[in-house]
N, C-alpha and C positions, 0 to 999 in steps of 0.2 A: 684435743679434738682438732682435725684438719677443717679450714675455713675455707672456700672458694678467693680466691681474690677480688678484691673491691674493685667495681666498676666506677671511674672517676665521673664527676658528673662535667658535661660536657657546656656550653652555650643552650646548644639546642640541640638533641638528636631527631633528628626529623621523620626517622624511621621509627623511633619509637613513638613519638608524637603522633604519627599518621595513626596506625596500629589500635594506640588506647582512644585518642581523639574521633577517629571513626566508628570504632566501638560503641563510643556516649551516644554521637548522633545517633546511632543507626537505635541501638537501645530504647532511644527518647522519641523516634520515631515510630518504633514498634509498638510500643506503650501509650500512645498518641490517642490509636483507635480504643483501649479498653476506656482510657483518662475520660473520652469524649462519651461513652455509652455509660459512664460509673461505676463501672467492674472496681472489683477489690484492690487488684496490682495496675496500677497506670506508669505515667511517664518515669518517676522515678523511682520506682519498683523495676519496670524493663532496664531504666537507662543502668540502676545499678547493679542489678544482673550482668548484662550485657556486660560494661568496663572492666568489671571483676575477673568476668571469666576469660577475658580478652588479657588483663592484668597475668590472670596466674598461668595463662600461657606462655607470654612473653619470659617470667620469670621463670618457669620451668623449661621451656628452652634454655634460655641463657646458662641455667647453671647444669643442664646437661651437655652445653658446650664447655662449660668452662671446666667439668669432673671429666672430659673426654668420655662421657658415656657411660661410666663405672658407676653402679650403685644404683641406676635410677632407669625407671621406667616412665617416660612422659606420655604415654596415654596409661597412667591413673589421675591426668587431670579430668578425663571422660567420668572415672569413675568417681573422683570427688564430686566436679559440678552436679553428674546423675543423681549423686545422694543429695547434696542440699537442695535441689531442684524438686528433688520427691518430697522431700519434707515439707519441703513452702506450698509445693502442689497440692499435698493431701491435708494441711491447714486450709486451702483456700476453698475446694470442694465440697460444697453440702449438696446435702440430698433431704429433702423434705415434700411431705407431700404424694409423693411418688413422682418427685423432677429432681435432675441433677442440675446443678448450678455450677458456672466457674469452670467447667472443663476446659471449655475452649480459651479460655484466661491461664490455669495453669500448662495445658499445650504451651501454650505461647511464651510462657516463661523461659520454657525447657528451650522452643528455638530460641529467645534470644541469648542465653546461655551458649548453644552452638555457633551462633553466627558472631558472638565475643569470643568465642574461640579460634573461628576460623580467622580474626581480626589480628589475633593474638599471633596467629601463626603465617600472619601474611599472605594466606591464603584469596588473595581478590578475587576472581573467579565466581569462588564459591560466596563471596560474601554479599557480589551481587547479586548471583543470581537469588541465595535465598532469601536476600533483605525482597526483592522485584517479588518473587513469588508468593512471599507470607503477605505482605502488603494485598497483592491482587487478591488473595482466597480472604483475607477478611474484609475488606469493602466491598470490592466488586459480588463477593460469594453471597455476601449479605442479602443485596439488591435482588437474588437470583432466589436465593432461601423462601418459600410460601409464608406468608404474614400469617400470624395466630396459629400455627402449626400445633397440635396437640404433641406436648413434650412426655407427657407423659409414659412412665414405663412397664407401668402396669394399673391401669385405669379402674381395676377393681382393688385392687392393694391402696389406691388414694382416697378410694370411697370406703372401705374401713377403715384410713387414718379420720376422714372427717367423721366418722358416725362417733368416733373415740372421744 
């Protein structure tokens, strides 16, 4: 079996450090607002999404550098993260009653997942802007949201769960 060659480990690579290290923060910041409401995935549900996915960027970059390209496709890391993302997603969603619960928490999984990717792939740009815009749509959108809002999605399908 051919092996990529080993990467020596250096003092400090600073590029990689920034990459996984802003990854965390930015993770632990996302996770910040569910941690504070008591949703199911908080700080370090985001923060380890996020780093991971920023991680297996990094590293599949790397070794599609280091293969010259041969053999590997690096956006199936879209399609790894999509799958475990689904999975944790559709673990966290209930639906009882006739309310869905958690959507907006496994949403949010999913971006911190892409915004550890875009971490991962150096991409700053993007990682401001979407760390800026996820942040604004869930506090600010909050404030904005009508208080007691009838969640429900079908209001006669919840009155024969309670008659049950």
């Amino acid at each position: 079996m051919e092996l990529n060659d080993p990467v020596l480990v250096h003092w400090f690579d600073w590029d990689l450090l920034s990459r996984l290290g802003i990854a965390a923060v930015l993770g632990l910041l996302l996770g910040l607002d569910r941690e504070l409401r008591g949703h199911a995935a908080g700080m370090r549900t985001h923060g380890l999404i996020c780093f991971s996915a920023a991680a297996m960027t990094v590293s599949i970059l790397a070794l599609y550098t280091d293969l010259g390209g041969q053999r590997m496709d690096p956006l199936r890391v879209y399609e790894a993260a999509g799958s475990f993302i689904g999975i944790i997603g559709a673990g966290l969603i209930v639906f009882n009653r006739g309310q869905v619960h958690n959507l907006t928490t496994a949403a949010h999984l999913w971006l911190a997942a892409v915004i550890g990717i875009a971490c991962g792939a150096a991409q700053w740009p993007l990682v401001a802007i979407a760390a800026f815009i996820s942040i604004v749509m869930l506090t600010l959108l909050r404030l904005v949201e009508p208080k007691g809002r009838n969640r429900n999605l079908d209001s006669e399908a919840a009155d024969e769960l309670d008659e049950q």
